[in-house]
Each structure stands twice: as C-alpha cells, then as structure tokens.
BAFI-3210 file (N, C-alpha, C; in Angstrom, 3 decimals, decimal comma, padded with zeros to 6 digits):
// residues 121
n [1|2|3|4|5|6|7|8|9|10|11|12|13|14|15|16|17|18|19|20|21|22|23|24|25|26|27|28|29|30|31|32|33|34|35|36|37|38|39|40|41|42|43|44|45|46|47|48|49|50|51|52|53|54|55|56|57|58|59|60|61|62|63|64|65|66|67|68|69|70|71|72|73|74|75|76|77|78|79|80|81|82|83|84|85|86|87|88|89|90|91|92|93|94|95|96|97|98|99|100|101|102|103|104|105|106|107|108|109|110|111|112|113|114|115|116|117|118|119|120|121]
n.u [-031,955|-030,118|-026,285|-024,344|-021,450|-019,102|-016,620|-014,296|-012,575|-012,180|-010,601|-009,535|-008,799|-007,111|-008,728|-008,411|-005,867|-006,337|-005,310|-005,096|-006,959|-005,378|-003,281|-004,627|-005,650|-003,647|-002,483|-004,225|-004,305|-001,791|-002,381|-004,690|-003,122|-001,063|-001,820|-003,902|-001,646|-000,396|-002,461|-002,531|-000,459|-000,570|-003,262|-004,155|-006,423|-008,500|-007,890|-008,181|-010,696|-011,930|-010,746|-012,667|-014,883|-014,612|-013,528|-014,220|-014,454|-014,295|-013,890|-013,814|-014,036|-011,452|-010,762|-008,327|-004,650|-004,220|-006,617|-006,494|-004,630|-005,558|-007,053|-005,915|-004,439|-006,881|-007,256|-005,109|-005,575|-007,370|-006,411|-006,486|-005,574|-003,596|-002,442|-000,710|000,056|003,150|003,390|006,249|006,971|007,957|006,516|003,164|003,224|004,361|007,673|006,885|004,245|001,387|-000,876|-003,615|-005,113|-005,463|-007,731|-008,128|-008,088|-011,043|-012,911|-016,137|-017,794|-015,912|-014,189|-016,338|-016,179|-014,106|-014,290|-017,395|-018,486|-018,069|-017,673|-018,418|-015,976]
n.v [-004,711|-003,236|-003,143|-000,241|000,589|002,739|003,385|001,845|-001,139|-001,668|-004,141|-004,951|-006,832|-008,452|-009,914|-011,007|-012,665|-015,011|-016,378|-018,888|-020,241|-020,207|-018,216|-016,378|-015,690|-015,005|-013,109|-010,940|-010,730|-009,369|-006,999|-005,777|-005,700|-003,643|-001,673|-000,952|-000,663|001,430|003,347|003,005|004,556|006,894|007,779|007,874|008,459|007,192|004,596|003,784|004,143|002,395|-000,541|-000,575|-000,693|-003,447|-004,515|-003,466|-005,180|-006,081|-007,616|-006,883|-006,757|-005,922|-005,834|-005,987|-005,047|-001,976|-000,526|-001,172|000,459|002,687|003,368|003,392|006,168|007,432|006,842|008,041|011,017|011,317|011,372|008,739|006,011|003,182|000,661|-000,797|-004,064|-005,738|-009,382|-011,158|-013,122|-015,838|-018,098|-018,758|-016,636|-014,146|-012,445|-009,310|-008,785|-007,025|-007,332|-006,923|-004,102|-002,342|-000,403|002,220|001,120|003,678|006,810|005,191|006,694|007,846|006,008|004,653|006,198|004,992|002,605|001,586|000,872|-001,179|-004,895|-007,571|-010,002]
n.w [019,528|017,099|017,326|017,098|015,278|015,494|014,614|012,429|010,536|007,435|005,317|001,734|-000,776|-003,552|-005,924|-008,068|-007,517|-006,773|-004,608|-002,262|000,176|002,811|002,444|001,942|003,975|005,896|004,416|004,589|007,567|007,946|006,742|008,255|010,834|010,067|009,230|011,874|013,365|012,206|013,159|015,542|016,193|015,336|014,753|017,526|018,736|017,108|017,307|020,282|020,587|018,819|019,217|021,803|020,782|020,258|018,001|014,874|011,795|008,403|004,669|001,826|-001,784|-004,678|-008,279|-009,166|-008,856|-010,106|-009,036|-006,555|-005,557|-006,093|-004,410|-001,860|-002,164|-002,604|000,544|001,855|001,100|002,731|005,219|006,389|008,125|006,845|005,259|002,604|001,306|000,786|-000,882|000,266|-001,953|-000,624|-001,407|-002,789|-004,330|-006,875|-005,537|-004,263|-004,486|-004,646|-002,753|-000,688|000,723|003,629|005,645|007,740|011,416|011,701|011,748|010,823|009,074|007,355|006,133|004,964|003,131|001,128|000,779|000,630|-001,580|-002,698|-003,323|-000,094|000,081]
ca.u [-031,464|-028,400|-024,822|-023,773|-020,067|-018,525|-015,279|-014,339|-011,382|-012,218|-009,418|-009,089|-008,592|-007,160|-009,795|-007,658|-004,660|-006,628|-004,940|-005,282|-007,517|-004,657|-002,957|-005,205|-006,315|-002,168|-002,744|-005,089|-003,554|-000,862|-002,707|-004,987|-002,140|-000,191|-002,905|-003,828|-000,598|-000,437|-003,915|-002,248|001,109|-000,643|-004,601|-004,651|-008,248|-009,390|-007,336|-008,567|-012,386|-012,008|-010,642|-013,111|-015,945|-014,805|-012,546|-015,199|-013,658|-015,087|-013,552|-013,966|-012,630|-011,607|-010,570|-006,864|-003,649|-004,835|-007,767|-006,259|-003,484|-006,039|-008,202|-004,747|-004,263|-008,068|-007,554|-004,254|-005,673|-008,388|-005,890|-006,779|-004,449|-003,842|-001,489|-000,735|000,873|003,456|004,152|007,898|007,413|008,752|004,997|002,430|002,835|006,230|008,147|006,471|003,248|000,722|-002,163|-004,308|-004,638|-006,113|-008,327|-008,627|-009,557|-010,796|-014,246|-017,010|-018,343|-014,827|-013,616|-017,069|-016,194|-013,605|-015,211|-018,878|-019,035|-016,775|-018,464|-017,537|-015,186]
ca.v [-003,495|-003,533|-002,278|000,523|000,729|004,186|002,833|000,586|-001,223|-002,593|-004,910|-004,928|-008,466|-008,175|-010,909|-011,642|-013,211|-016,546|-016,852|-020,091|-019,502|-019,641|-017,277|-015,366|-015,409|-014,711|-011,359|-009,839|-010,337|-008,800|-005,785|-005,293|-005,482|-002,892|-000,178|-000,496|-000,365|002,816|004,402|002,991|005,552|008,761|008,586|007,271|008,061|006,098|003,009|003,193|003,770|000,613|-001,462|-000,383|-001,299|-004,483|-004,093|-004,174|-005,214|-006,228|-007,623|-006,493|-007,228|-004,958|-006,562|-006,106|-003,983|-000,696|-000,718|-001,215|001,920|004,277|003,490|003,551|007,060|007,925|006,743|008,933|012,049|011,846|011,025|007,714|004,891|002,627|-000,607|-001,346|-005,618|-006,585|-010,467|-011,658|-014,172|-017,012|-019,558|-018,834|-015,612|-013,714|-011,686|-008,001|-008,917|-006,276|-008,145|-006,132|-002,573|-002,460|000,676|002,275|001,605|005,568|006,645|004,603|007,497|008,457|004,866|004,088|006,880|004,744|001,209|001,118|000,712|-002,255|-006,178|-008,493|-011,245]
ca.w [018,900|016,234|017,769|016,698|015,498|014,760|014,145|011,636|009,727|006,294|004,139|000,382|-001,402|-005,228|-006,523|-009,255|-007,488|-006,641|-003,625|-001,184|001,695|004,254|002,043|001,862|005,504|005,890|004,024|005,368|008,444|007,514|006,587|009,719|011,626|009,873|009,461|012,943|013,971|011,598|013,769|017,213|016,394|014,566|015,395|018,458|019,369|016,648|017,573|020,863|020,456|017,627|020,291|022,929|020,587|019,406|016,342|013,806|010,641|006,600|004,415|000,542|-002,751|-006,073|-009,672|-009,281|-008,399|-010,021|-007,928|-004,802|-005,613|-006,527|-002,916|-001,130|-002,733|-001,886|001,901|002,611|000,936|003,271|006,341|007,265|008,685|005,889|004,983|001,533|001,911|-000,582|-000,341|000,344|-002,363|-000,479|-001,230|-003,688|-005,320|-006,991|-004,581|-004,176|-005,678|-003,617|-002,147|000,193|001,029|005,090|005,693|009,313|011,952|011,689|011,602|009,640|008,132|006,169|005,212|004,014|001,193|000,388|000,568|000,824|-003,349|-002,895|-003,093|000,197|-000,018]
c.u [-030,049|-027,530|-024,618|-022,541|-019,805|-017,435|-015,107|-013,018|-012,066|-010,229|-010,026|-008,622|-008,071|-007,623|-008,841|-006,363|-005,190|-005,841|-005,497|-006,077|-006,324|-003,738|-003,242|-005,492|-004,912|-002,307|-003,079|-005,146|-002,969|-001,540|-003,030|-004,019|-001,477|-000,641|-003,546|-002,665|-000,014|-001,213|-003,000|-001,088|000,486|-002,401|-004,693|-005,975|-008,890|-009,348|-008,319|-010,083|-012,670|-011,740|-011,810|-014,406|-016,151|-014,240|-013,515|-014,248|-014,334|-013,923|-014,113|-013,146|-012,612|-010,650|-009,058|-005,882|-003,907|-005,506|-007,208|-005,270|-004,118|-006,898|-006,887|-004,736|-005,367|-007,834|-006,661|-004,679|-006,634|-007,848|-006,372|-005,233|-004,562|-002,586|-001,137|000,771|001,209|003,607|005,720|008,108|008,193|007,442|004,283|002,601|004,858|006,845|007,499|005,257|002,422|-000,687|-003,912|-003,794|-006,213|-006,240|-008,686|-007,886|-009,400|-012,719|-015,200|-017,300|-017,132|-014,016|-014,897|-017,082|-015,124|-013,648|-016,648|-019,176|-018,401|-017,902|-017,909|-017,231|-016,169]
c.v [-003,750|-002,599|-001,505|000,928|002,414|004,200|001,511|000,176|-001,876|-003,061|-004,706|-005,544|-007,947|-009,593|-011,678|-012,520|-014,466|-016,968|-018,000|-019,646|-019,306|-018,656|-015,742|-014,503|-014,747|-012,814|-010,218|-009,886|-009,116|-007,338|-005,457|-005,210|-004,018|-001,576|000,015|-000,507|001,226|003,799|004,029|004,441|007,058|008,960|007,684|007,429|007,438|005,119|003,113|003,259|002,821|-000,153|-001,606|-000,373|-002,545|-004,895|-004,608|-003,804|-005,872|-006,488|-007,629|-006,822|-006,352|-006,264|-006,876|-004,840|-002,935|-000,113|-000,527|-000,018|002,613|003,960|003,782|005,078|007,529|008,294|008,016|010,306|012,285|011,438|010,011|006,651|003,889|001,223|-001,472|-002,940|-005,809|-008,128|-010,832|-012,624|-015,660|-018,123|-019,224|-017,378|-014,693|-012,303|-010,433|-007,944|-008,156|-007,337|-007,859|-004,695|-002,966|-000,703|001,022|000,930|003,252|005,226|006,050|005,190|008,003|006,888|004,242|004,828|006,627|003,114|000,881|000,386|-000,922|-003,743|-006,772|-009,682|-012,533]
c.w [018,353|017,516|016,811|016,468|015,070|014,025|013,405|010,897|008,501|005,076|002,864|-000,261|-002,926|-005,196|-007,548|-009,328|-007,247|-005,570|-002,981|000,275|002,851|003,679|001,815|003,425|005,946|005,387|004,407|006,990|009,014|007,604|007,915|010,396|011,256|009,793|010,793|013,913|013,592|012,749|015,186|016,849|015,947|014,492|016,499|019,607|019,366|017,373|018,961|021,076|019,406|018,455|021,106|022,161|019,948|018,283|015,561|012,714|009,233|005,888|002,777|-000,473|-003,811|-006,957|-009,604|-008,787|-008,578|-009,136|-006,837|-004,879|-005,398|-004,774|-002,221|-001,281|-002,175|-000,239|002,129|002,069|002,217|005,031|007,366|007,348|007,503|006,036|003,707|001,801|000,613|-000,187|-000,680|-001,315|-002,174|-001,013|-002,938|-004,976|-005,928|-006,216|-005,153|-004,948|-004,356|-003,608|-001,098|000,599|002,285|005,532|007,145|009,931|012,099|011,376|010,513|008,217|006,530|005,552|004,660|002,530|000,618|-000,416|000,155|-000,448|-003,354|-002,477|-001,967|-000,304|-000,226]
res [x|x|x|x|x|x|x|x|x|x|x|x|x|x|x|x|x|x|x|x|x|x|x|x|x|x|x|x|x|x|x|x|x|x|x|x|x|x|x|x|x|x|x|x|x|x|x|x|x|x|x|x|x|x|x|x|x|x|x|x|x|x|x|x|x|x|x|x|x|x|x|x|x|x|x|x|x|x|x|x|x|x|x|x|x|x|x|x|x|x|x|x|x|x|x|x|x|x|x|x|x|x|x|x|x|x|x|x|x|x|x|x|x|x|x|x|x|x|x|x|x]
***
C-alpha cells in the first residue's frame, strides 16, 4: 500500500540558469531550509506533521525568473511558508540572481495549487 503524505515541500528550479549540479544541489538547499524555517516560526503544525512524516519534498522546474515571482506571489496570497533564494554571486552566477522559490512544507492539497502544473527537475 502507497504512503500517504499530507504534508509536503516542493522547490522551484529557474531551468534557464544552467546551473552546475552542485550548484544547483547548493540552491535548493538553500531554499528548503529557509521555507521550512519560515513554517517552523509561523505554521508550526505544518512543520511538525512534515517532519513527523518524513519531509516529503519534489523538486520542479519553471522557464525563468518571471515564473518563479508570480508562484511566490501565488504561495503568500494563499498563506503558505515560502523562500524566494537570491545567490551572493561569489561562483557561478552574478550577485542577486534569484534561483529557486521553496514551497511549504504546508498542506499537499494547497501547494499542489501552486505546483502540480509544474514539470520535475
């Protein structure tokens, strides 16, 4: 029988920066961290029924920066925990270039109406 998650975090790749896998893997780090550090301080139900099933997490990609604003914009109208990642610019990319937007963790059902449409990684 499948697991059942309720809780979920999905990431948000811009496709178009061509990032380096450990750069990339670096990123989206970055994000998860910062959006469930968002849900640990201001929903802390979610955070801890996401923990306590496992941190299920996805990772997805959109075309470019637009894209990832307007879902950012989507998530907080609909009061989810979120993490939009600029990079420092010290390596591959030019200082404040946005890279990932990290969704939840918050219930499945309301960050899949801001992901589900979205291709994975």
């Amino acid at each position: 029988m499948a697991r059942v998650f309720k809780y979920k975090q999905v990431i948000v790749v811009r496709a178009d920066l061509k990032m380096s896998p450990g750069k990339l893997a670096t990123q989206v780090a970055h994000g998860s961290v910062a959006s469930a550090e968002r849900a640990r301080r201001g929903k802390q139900e979610w955070f801890k029924a996401w923990l306590g099933e496992g941190q299920k997490k996805a990772v997805v990609k959109v075309s470019g920066d637009e894209e990832l604003r307007e879902l950012e914009v989507h998530a907080k109208e609909l009061g989810l925990p979120c993490g939009l990642i600029q990079d420092a610019g010290l390596t591959e990319l030019p200082p404040n270039t946005t890279t990932v937007l990290a969704v939840g963790p918050a219930p499945s059902e309301l960050v899949d109406k801001i992901t589900s449409r979205l291709p994975l990684l």
